[in-house]
KOLBANU-362884 format. One record per residue (C-alpha): x, y, z. Coordinates in steps of 0.25 Angstrom, whole numbers, plus 5000, padded with zeros to 4 digits. Example, Ala and Ser with C-alpha at 12.3 -4.5 7.8 and 13.67 -1.06 7.14 Angstrom:
504949825031505549965029
end
This chain:
477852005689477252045703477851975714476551925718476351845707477851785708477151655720477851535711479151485714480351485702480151345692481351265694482451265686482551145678483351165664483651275656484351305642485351415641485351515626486251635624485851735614486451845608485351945611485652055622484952055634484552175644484052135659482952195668484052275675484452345661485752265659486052215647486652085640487352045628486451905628485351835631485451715639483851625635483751535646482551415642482151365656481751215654480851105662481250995668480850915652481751035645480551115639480751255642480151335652480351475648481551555641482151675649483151755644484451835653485551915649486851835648487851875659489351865661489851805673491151865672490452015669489651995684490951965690491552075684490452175690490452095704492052115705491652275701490552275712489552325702487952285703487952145699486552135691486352005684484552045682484351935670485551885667485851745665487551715671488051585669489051545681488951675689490051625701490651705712491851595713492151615699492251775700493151755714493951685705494051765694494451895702495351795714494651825726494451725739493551605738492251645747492651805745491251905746490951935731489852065732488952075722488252215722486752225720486652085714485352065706485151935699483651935694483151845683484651795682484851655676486251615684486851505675488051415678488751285675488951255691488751375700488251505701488951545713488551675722489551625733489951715743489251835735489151965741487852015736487652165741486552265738485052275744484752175735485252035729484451995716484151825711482751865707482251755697483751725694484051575690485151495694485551385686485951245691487051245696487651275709487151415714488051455726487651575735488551525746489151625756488351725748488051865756486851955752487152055762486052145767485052155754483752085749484051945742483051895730483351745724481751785722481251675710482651615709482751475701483751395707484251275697484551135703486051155708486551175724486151315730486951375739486751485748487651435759488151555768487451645762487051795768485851865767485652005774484552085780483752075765482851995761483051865754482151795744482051655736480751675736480251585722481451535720481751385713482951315720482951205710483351055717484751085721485151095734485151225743485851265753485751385761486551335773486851445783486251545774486051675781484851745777484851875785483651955791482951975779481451905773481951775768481051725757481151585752479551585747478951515736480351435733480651295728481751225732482051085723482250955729483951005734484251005749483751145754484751195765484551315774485451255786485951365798485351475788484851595795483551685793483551825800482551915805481651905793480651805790480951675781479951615772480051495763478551525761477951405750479351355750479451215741480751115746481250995735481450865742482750885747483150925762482851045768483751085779483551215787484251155799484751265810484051375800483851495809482651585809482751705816481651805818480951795805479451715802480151595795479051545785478851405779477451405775476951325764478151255762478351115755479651065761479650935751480150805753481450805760482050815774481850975781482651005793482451135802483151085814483551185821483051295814482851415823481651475819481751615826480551695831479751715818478551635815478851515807477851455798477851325790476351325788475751245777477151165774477351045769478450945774478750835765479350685769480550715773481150735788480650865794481550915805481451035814482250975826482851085836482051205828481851305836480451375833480351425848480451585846479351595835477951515832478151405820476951355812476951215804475451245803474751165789476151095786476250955783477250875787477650745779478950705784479350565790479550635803479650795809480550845820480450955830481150875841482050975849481451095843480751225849479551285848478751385851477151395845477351295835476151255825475751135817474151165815473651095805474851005799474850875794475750795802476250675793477650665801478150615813478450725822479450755834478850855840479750845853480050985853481251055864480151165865478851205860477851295866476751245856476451145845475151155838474751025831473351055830472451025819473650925813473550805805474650705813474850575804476250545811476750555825477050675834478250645845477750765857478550685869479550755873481150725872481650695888480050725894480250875892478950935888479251035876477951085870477051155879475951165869475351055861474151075852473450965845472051005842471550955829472650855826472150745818473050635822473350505814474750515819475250485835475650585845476950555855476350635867476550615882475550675891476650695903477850715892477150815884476150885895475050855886474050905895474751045896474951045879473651045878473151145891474251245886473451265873473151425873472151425859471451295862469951255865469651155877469151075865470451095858471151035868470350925872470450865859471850875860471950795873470950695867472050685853473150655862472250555871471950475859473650475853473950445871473050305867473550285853474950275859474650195873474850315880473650295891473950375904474250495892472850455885472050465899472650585902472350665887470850605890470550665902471050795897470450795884468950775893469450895901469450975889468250935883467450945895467851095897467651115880466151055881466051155893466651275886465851235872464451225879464551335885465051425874463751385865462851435876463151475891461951405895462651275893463551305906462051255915462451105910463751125904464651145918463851035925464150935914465650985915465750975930465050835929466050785919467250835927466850785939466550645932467150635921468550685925468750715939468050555943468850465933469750565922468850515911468850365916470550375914470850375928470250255936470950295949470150435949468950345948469350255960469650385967468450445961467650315967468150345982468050495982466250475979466350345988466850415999466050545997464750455998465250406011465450536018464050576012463350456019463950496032463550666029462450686024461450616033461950716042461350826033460050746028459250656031459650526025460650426030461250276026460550176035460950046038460149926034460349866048459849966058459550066048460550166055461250276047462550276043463450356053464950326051465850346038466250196037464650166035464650266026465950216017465250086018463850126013464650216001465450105998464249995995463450095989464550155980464650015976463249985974463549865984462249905990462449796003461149856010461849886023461650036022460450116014460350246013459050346015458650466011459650556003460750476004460050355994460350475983461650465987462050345987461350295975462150425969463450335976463050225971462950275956464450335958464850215963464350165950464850265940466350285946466550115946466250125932467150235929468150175935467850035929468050115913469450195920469950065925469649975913469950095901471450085909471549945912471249915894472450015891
end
């Protein structure tokens, strides 16, 4: 069959029926059998599945060929309790001794055993080790220690049964090493400082049962790792202090089920890693003191479900979640991270952004689009909001003002109303300069009323009063026009004619004092009728007056708004 039609993963092995007939048998490779071996595989009610037939094999006839360092080619053969401890043994050498086996080829092999089919400590030398569509039974398959030197590995299609696997210590060289549509049964597995060499490691398209899967202090090499389409059981999976060297390490599309998963301290290397469009189950999802600084990681489309997710103490680089769905608590109180995307997320839980011991860690922060249901733990001085949103290199003006405005309405959800003021006036900023930018760009004429209307709305909106958040920039606000009224009454009838007169002798206005004093009543539409003005100046002041007016009552909605929180 064409390998492009070969995208489903092995069935798991539930049952099967063994039948020993007297009819010879001849393998793919030529090699032939005095019997047939009918294996009936069965469903999990006992109805059978499909029949396959092997050719029966001798234990005792592969040691002999092992011991003679001949070509150990076991292509559809079915072996009942193949063991490596039992041919030490037999021919009396050490315990954890290097057994070679030259140019190994297991395709279509159906390993059989009552407890263990046991590849410990193998020596498999050639350009080439063969499992292709083999099947182990079971029992306990062991693969411990195992070295497969320099040559291309294929468990390609292999149907694990339900027994412990154990490819503890084992060695792989500078080939490449595939499980890709393997079935691992619900047993569990182990590859515990497994070595995986420099080669492509392929674990696409497999199924691992509902065992503890275990990749602890394994190493990838140099070339790329994918567990592409991956499915995990419900047991724990564990790939605590896995490194990653220099690789693309690929987790897309994978379904990591129900249990606990633990990458802590995973060194992820400087190849891109990808976990888009995965899907984390209920369990307790932890990636505490990973390192993901020296390449750019993608959680993008991935759905998180567990209780609670853990990045505390680790580093980043760029580092994306566009377009998750958030339904865990997060600690996101990373040691390092130059930028975490959030944008476009659906946050149902919690994100924890402060900072362990006021160190600002993310440089970056984008949450453009999130659609919030959740809460946010930020800190405007912890966190440096203002610069996490400023340093955004591929944002709008409008982008990040709707940012500034999400974390305004979390800083007022959680009390936090110094932080609140301060995402508001930010948040108006923007949107000042993005109504600016977008009238201009639909047609250039705009800029005759578009720059006025800007300049007036910075000048009153913001610079008077911070959006009616500051009442002390009001009051300050208040003196500055009072007293550059004063100066005018006293200037300009030096340059016009037109003066303040009072209403004794009808003189003008000469000194300063009378003019703080004539300012002051009308500024605050006292009106006494000690002073009038003529000419000009009855513009201005009743422009003063109207200030007067306008500023109290901006000051009167920033006092009162502060005084209610």
């Amino acid at each position: 069959m064409a390998d492009s039609l070969l995208h489903k993963t092995e069935s798991p092995l539930l049952d099967f029926k063994v039948e020993i007939s007297e009819k010879p048998f001849t393998s793919s490779a030529g090699i032939s059998f005095n019997k047939t071996v009918h294996v009936t595989f069965l469903d999990e009610y006992g109805k059978k599945i499909k029949t396959e037939d092997y050719g029966l094999g001798e234990a005792a006839s592969v040691y002999e060929k092992i011991k003679n360092g001949e070509t150990v080619n076991l292509n559809d053969c079915y072996i009942a309790d193949f063991s490596l401890t039992d041919f030490r043994a037999a021919y009396t050498l050490p315990e954890r001794e290097k057994v070679l086996l030259e140019k190994f080829s297991a395709s279509n092999t159906f390993f059989d055993c009552d407890s263990t089919i046991d590849f410990s400590y193998a020596g498999f030398h050639g350009t080439k080790t063969i499992f292709e569509s083999s099947v182990f039974a079971n029992g306990f398959v062991n693969f411990n220690g195992a070295d497969f030197w320099q040559g291309n590995v294929s468990f390609r299609r292999v149907k694990f049964g339900n027994g412990k696997l154990d490819f503890q210590y084992a060695k792989f060289g500078t080939g490449n090493v595939t499980f890709q549509y393997a079935h691992f049964g619900h047993g569990d597995v182990s590859f515990v400082n497994t070595d995986f060499g420099d080669g492509y490691v392929d674990f696409r398209s497999i199924v691992f049962g509902d065992g503890n899967i275990d990749f602890k202090y394994a190493r990838f090499g140099k070339g790329d790792v994918s567990f592409e389409k991956t499915v995990f059981g419900k047991g724990k999976r564990d790939f605590k202090v896995v490194e990653f060297a220099g690789g693309k390490t690929d987790f897309r599309r994978v379904d990591f089920g129900e249990g606990d998963v633990s990458f802590e301290a995973v060194e992820f290397g400087t190849g891109r890693t990808s976990f888009w469009m995965s899907r984390f189950g209920s369990g307790f999802v932890n990636f505490e003191t990973a390192d993901f600084s020296l390449g750019e990681t993608s959680f993008e489309k991935t759905e998180f479900n567990a209780s609670r997710v853990n990045f505390n103490n680790s580093k980043a680089a760029g580092i994306t979640f566009r377009s998750s769905i958030l339904n865990s608590s997060f600690d996101f109180r990373f040691s390092q991270c130059t930028l975490l995307d959030l944008s476009d997320c659906i946050l149902k839980n919690s994100l924890d952004l402060i900072p362990s011991e006021n160190a600002v860690t993310i440089q970056t922060l984008n949450v453009s689009g999130v659609r919030n249901l959740g809460r946010i733990f930020i800190d405007w001085n912890q966190n440096k909001v203002k610069r996490l949103i400023f340093s955004q290199q591929n944002t709008t003006w409008r982008e990040k003002a709707n940012q500034f405005r999400l974390l305004k309405e979390e800083f007022h959800s959680t009390g936090q109303y110094d932080d609140e003021d301060k995402a508001y006036v930010r948040f108006k900023r923007c949107e000042q300069i993005a109504d600016l930018q977008e009238a201009i760009k639909k047609n250039k004429a705009n800029a005759l009323w578009a720059y006025p209307e800007y300049g007036f709305k910075w000048l009153v909106f913001d610079q008077i009063g911070n959006y009616g958040t500051n009442p002390a920039r009001v009051i300050i606000s208040m003196f500055t026009v009072y007293t550059l009224f004063s100066f005018l009454y006293v200037l300009i009838p030096h340059y016009f004619d037109t003066a303040v007169l009072s209403g004794l002798d009808r003189s003008p206005i000469t000194t300063f004092g009378e003019s703080f004093y004539f300012s002051a009543i009308t500024y605050l539409t006292v009106g006494y009728g000690d002073f009038s003005p003529i000419g000009f100046l009855r513009a201005v002041a009743s422009f003063e007056a109207f200030m007067g007016l306008f500023l109290m009552a901006y000051f009167t909605v920033a006092f009162v708004r502060k005084i209610l929180r």
